[in-house]
Biopython code that builds the backbone (N, CA, C, O; Angstrom):
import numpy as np
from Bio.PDB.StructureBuilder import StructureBuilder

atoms = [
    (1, "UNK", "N", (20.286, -12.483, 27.054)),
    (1, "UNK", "CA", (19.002, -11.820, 27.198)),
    (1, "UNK", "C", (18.182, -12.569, 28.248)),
    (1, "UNK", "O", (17.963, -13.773, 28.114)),
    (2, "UNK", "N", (17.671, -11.788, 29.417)),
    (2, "UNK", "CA", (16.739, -12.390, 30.251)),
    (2, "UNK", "C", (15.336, -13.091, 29.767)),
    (2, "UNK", "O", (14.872, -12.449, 28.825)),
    (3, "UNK", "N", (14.643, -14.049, 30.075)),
    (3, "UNK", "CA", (13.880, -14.457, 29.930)),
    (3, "UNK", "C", (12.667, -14.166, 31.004)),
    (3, "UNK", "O", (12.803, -14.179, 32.227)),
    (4, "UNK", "N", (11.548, -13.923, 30.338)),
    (4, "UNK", "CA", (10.523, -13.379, 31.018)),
    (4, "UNK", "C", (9.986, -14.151, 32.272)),
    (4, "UNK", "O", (9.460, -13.472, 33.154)),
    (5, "UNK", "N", (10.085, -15.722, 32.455)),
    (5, "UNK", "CA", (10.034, -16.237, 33.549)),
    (5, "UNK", "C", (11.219, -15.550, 34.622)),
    (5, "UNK", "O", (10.863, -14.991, 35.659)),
    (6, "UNK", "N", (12.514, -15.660, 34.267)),
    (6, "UNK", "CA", (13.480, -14.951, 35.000)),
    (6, "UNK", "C", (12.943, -13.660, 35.332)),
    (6, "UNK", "O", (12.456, -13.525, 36.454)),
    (7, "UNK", "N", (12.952, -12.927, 34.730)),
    (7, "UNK", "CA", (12.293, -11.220, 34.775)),
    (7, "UNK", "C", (10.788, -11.025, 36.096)),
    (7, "UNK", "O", (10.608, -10.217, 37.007)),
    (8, "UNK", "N", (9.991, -12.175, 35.594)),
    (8, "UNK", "CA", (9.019, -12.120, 36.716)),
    (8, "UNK", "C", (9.310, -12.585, 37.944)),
    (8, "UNK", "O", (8.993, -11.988, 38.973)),
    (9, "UNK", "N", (9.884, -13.594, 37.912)),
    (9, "UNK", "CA", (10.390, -14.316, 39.680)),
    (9, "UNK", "C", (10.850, -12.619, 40.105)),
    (9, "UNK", "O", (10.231, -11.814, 40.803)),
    (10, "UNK", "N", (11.987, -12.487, 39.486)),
    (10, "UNK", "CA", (12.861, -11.176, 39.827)),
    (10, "UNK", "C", (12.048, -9.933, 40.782)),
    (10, "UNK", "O", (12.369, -9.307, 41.793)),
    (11, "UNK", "N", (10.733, -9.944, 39.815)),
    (11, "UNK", "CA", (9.779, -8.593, 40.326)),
    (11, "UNK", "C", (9.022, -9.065, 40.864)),
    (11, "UNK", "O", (7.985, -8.401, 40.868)),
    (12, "UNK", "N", (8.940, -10.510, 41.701)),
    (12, "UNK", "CA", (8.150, -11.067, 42.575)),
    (12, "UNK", "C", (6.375, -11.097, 41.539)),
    (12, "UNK", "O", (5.241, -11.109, 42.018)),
    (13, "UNK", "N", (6.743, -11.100, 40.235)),
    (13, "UNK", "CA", (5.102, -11.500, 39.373)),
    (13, "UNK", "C", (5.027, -12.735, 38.801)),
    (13, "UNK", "O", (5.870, -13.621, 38.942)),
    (14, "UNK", "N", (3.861, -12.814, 38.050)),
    (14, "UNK", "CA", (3.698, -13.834, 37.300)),
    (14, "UNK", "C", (3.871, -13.370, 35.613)),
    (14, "UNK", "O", (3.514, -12.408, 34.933)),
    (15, "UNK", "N", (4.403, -14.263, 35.450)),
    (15, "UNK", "CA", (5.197, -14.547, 33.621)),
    (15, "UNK", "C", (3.826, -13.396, 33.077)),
    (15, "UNK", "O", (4.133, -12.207, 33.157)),
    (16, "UNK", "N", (3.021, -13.570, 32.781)),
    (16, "UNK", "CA", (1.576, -13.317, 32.038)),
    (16, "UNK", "C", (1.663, -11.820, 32.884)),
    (16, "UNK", "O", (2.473, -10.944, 32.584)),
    (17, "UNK", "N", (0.876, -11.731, 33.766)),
    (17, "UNK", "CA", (1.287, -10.295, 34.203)),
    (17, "UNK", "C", (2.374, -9.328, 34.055)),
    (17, "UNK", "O", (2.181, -8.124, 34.225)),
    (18, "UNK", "N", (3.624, -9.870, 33.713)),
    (18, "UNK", "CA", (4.745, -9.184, 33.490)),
    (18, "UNK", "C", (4.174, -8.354, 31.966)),
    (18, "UNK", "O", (3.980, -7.157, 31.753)),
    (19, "UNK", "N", (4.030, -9.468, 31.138)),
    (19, "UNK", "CA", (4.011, -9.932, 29.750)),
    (19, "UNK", "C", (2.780, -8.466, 29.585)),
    (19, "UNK", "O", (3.246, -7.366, 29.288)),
    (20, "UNK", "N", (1.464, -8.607, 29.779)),
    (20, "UNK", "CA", (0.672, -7.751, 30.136)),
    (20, "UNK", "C", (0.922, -6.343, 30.038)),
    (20, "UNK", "O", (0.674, -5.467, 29.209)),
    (21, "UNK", "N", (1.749, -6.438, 31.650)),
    (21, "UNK", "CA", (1.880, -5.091, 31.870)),
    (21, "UNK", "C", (3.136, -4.026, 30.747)),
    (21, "UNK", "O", (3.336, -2.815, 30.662)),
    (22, "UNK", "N", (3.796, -5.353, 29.985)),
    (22, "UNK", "CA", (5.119, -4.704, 29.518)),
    (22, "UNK", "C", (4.207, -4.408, 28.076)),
    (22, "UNK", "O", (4.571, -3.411, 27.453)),
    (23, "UNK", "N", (3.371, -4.977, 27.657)),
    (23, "UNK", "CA", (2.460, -4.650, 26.294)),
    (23, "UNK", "C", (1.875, -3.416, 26.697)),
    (23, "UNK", "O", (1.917, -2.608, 25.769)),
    (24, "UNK", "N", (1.311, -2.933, 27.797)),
    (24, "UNK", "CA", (0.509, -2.025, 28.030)),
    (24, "UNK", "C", (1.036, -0.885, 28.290)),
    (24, "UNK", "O", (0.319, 0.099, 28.109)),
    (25, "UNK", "N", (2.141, -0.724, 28.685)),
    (25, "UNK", "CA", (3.436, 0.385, 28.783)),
    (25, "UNK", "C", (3.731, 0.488, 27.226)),
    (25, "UNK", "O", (3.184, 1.440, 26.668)),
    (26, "UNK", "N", (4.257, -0.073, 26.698)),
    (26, "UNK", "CA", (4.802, 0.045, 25.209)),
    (26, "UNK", "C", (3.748, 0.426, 24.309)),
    (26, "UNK", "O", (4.076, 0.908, 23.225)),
    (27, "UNK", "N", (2.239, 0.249, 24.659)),
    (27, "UNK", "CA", (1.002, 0.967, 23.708)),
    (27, "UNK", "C", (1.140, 1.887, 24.079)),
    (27, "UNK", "O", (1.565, 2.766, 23.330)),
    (28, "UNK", "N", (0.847, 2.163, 25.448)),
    (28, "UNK", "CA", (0.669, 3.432, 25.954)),
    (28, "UNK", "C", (1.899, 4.764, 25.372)),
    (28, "UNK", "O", (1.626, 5.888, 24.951)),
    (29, "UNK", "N", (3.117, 4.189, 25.530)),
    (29, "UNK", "CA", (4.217, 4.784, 24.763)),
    (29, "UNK", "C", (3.863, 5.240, 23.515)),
    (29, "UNK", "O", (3.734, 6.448, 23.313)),
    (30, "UNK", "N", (3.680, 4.368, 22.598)),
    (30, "UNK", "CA", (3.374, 4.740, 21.153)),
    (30, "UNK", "C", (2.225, 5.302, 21.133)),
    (30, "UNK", "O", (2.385, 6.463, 20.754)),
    (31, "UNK", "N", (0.640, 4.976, 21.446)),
    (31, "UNK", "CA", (-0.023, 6.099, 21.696)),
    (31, "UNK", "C", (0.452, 7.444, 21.878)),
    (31, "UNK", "O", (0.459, 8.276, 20.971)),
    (32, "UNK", "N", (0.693, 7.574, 22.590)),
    (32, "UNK", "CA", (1.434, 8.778, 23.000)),
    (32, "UNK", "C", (2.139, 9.648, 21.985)),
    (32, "UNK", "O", (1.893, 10.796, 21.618)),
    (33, "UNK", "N", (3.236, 8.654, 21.573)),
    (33, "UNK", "CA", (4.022, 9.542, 20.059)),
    (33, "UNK", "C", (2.757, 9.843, 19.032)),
    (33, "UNK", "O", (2.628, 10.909, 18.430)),
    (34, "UNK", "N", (2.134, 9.074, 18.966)),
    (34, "UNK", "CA", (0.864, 9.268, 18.117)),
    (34, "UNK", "C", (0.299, 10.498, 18.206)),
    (34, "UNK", "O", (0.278, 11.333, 17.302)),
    (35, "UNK", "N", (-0.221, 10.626, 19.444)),
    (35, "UNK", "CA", (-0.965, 12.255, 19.775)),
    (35, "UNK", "C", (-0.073, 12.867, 19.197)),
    (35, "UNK", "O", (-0.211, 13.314, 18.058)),
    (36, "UNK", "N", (1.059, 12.992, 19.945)),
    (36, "UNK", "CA", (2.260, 13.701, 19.423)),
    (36, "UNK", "C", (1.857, 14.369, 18.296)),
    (36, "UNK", "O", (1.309, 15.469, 18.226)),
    (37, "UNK", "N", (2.177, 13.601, 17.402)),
    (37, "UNK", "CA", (2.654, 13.710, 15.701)),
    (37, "UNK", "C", (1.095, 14.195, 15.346)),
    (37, "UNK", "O", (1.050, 14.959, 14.382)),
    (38, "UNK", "N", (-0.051, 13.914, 15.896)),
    (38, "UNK", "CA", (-1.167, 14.229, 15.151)),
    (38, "UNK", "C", (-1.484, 15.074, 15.715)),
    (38, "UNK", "O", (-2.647, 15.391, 15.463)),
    (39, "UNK", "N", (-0.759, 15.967, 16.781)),
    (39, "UNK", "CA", (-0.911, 17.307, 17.205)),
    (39, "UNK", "C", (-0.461, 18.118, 16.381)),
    (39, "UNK", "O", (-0.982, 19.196, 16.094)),
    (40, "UNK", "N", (0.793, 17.553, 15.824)),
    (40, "UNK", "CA", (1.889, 18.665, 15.160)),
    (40, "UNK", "C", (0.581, 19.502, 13.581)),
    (40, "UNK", "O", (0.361, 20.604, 13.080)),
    (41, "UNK", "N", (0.120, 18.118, 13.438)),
    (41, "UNK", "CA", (-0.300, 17.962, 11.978)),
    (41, "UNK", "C", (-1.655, 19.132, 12.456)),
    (41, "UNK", "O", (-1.760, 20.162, 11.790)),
    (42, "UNK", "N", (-2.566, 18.893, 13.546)),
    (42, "UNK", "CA", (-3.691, 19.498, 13.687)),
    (42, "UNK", "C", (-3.300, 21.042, 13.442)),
    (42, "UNK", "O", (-3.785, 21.766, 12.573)),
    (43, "UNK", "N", (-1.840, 21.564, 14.855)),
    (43, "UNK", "CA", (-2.125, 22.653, 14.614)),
    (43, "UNK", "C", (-1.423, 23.249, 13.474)),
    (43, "UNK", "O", (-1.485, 24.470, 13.327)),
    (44, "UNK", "N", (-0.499, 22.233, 12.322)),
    (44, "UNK", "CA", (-0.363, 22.755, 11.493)),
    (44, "UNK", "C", (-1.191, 23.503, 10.326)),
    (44, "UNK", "O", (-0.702, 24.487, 9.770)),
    (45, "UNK", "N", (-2.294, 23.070, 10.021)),
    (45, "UNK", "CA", (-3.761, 23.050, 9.820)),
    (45, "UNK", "C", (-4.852, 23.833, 10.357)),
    (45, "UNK", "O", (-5.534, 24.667, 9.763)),
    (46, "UNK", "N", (-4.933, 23.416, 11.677)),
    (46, "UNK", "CA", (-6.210, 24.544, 12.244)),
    (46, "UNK", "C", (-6.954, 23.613, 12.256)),
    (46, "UNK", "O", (-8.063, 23.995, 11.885)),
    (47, "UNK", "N", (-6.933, 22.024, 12.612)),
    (47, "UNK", "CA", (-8.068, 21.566, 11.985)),
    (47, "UNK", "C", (-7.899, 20.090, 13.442)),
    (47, "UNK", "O", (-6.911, 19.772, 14.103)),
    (48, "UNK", "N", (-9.467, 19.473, 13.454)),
    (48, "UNK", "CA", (-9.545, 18.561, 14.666)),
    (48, "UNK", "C", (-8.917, 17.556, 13.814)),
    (48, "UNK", "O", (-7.832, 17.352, 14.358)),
    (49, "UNK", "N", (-9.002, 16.795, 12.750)),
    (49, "UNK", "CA", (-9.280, 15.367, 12.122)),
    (49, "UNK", "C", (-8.882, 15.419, 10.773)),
    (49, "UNK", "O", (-8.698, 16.372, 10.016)),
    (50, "UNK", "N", (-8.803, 14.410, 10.653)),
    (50, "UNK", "CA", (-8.471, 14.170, 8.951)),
    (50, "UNK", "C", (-9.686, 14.556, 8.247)),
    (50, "UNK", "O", (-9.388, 15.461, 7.467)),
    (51, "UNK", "N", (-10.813, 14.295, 8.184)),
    (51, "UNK", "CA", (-11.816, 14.871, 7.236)),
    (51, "UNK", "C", (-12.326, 16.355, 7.902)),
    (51, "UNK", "O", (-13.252, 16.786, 7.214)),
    (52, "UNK", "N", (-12.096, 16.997, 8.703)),
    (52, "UNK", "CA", (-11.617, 18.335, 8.844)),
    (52, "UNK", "C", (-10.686, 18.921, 7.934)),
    (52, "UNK", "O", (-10.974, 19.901, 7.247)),
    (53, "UNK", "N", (-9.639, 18.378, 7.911)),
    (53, "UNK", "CA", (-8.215, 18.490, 6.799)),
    (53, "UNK", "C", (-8.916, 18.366, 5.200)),
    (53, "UNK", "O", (-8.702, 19.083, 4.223)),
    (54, "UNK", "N", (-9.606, 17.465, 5.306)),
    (54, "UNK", "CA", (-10.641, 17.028, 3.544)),
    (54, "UNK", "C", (-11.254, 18.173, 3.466)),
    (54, "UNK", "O", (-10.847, 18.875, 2.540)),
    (55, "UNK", "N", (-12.334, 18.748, 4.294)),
    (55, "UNK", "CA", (-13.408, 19.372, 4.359)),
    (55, "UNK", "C", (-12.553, 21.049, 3.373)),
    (55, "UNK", "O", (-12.705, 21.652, 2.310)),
    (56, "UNK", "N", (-11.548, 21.135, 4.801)),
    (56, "UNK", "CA", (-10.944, 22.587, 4.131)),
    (56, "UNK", "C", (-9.883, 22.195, 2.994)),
    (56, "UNK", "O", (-9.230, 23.211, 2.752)),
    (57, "UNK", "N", (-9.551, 21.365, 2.380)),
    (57, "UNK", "CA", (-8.798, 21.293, 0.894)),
    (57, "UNK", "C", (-10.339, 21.448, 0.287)),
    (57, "UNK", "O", (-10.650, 22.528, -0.215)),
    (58, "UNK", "N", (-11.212, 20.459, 0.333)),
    (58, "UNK", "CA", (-12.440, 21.068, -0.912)),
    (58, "UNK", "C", (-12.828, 22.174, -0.705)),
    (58, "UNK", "O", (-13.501, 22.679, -1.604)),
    (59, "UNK", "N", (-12.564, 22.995, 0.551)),
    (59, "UNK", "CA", (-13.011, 24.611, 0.237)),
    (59, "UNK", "C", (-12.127, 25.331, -0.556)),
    (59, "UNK", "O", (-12.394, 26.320, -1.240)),
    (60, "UNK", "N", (-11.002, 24.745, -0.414)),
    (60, "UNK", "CA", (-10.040, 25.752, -0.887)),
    (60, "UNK", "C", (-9.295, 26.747, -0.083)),
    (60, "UNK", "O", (-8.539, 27.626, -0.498)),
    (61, "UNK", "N", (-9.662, 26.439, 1.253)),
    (61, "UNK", "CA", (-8.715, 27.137, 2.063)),
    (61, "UNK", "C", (-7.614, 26.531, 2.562)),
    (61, "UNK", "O", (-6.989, 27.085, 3.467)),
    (62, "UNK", "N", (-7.202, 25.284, 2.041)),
    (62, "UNK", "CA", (-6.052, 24.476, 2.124)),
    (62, "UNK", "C", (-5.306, 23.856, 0.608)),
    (62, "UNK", "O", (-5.943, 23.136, -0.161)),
    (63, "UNK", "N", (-4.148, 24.195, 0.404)),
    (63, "UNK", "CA", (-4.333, 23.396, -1.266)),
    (63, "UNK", "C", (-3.804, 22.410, -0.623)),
    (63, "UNK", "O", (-3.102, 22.128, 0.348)),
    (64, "UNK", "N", (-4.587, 21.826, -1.805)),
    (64, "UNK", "CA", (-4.351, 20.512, -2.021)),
    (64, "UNK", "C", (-2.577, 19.629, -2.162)),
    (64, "UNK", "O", (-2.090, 18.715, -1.497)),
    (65, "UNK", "N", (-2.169, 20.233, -3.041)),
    (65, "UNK", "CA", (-0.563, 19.980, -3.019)),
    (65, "UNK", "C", (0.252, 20.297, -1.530)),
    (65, "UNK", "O", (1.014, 19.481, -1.013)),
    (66, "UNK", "N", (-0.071, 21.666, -0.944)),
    (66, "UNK", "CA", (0.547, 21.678, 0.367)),
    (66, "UNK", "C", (0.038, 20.595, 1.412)),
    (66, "UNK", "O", (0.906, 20.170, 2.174)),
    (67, "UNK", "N", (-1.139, 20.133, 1.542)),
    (67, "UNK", "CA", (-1.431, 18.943, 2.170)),
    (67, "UNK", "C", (-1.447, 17.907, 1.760)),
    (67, "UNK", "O", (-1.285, 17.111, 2.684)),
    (68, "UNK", "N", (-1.573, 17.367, 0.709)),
    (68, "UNK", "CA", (-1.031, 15.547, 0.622)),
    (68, "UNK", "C", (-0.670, 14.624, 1.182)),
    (68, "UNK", "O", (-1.375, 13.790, 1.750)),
    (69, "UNK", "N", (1.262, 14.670, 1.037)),
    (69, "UNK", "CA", (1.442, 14.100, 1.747)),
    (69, "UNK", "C", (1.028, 13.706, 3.487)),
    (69, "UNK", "O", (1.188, 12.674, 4.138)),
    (70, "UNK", "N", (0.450, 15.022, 3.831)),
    (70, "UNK", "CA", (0.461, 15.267, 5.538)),
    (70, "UNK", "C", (-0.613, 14.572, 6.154)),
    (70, "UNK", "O", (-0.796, 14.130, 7.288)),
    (71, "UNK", "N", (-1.916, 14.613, 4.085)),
    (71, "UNK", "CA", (-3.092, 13.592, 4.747)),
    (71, "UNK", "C", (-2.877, 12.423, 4.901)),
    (71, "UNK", "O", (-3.110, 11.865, 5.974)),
    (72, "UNK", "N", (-2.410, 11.835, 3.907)),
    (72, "UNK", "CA", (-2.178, 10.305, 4.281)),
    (72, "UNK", "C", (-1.736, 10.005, 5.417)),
    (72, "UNK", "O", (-2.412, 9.227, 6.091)),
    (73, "UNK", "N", (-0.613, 10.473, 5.901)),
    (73, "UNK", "CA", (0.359, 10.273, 7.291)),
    (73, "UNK", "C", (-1.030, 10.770, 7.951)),
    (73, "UNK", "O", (-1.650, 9.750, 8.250)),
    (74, "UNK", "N", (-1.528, 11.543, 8.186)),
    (74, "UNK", "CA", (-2.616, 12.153, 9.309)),
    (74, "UNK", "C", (-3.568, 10.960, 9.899)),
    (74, "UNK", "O", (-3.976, 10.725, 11.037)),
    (75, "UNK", "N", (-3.822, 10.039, 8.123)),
    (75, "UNK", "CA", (-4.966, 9.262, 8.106)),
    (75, "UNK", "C", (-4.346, 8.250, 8.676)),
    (75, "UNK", "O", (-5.058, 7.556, 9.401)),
    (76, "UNK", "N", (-3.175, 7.934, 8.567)),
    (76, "UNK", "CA", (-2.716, 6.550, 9.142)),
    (76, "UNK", "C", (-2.210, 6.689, 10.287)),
    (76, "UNK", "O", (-1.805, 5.652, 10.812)),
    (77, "UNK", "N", (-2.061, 7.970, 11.046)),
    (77, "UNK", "CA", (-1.854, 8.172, 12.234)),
    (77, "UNK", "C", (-3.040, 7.856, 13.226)),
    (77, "UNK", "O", (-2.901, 7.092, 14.181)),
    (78, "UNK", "N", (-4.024, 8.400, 12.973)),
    (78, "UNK", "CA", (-5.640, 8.207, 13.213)),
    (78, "UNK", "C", (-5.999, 6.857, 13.561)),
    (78, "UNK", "O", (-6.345, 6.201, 14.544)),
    (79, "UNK", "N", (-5.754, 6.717, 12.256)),
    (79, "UNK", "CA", (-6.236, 5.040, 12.489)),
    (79, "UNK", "C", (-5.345, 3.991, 13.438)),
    (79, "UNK", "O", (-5.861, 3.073, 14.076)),
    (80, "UNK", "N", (-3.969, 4.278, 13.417)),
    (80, "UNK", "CA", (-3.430, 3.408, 14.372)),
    (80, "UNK", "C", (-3.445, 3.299, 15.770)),
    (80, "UNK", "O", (-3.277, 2.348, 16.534)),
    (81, "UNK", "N", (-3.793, 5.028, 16.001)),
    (81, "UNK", "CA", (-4.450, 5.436, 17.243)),
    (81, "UNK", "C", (-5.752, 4.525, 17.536)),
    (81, "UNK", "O", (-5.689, 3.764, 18.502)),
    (82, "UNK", "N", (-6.862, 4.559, 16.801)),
    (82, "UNK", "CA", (-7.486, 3.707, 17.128)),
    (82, "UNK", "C", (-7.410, 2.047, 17.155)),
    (82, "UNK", "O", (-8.163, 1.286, 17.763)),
    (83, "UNK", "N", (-6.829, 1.876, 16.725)),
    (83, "UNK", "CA", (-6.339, 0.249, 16.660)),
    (83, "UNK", "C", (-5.719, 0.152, 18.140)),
    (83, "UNK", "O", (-6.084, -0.642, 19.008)),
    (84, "UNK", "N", (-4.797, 1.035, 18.243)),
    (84, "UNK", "CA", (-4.094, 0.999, 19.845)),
    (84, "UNK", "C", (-5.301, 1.280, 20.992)),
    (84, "UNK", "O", (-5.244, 0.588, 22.009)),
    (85, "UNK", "N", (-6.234, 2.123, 20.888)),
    (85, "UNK", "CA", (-7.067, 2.373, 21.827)),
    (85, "UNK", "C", (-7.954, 1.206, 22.033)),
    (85, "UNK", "O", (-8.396, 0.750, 23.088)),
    (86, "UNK", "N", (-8.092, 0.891, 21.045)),
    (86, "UNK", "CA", (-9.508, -0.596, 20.949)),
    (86, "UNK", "C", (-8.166, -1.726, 21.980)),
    (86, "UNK", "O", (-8.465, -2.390, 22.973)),
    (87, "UNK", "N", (-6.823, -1.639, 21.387)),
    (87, "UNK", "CA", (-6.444, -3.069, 21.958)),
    (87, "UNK", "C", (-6.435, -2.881, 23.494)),
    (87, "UNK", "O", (-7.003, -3.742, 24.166)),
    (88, "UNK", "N", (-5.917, -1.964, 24.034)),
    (88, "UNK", "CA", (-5.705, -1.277, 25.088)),
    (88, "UNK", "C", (-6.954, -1.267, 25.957)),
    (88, "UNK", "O", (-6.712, -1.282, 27.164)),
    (89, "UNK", "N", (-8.242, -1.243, 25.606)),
    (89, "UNK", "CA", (-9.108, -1.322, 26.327)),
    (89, "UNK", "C", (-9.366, -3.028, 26.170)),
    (89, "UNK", "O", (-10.237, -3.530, 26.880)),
    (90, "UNK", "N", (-8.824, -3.627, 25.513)),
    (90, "UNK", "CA", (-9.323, -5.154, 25.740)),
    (90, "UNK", "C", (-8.237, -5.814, 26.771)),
    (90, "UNK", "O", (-8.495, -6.901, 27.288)),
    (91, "UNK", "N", (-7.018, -5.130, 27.056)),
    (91, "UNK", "CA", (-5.746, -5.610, 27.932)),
    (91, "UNK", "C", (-6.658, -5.813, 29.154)),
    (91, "UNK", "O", (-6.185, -6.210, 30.219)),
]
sb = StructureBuilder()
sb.init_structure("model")
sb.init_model(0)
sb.init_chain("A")
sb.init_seg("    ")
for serial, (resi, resn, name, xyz) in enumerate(atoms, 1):
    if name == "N":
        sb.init_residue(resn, " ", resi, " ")
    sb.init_atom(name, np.array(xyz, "f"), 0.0, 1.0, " ", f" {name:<3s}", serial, name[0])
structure = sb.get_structure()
């Protein structure tokens, strides 16, 4: 396995910049699957957000049993999105 000093000489960078830029590709990646998957969920729904998704189960125009599982995953999709966006703007 190459080592990231090796890897940077290679691409004419520095170790830290490599390091950087290879974190910021790989958020950006998973971000990405993120939208993804919390697209699937929106337009499965009709709905922007997870407490959009809340809002219409307490109306009753969503049951509750058909969405469950989809909130939790929705909610922890959400949130990791933001965890990735906050780090991503501190890169």
């Amino acid at each position: 396995m190459a080592n990231i000093d090796a890897v940077a000489k290679e691409l004419h960078m520095k170790p830290k910049e490599l390091l950087t830029e290879s974190l910021k590709t790989y958020l950006e990646k998973r971000l990405s699957k993120l939208e993804a998957d919390i697209f699937l969920i929106t337009k499965k729904y009709g709905v922007k957000n997870v407490f959009d998704l809340d809002s219409k189960v307490k109306a009753g125009f969503i049951r509750e049993s058909d969405a469950y599982d989809d909130y939790f995953i929705f909610d922890n999709l959400e949130a990791e999105r933001e965890k990735i966006k906050k780090i991503l703007e501190d890169l």
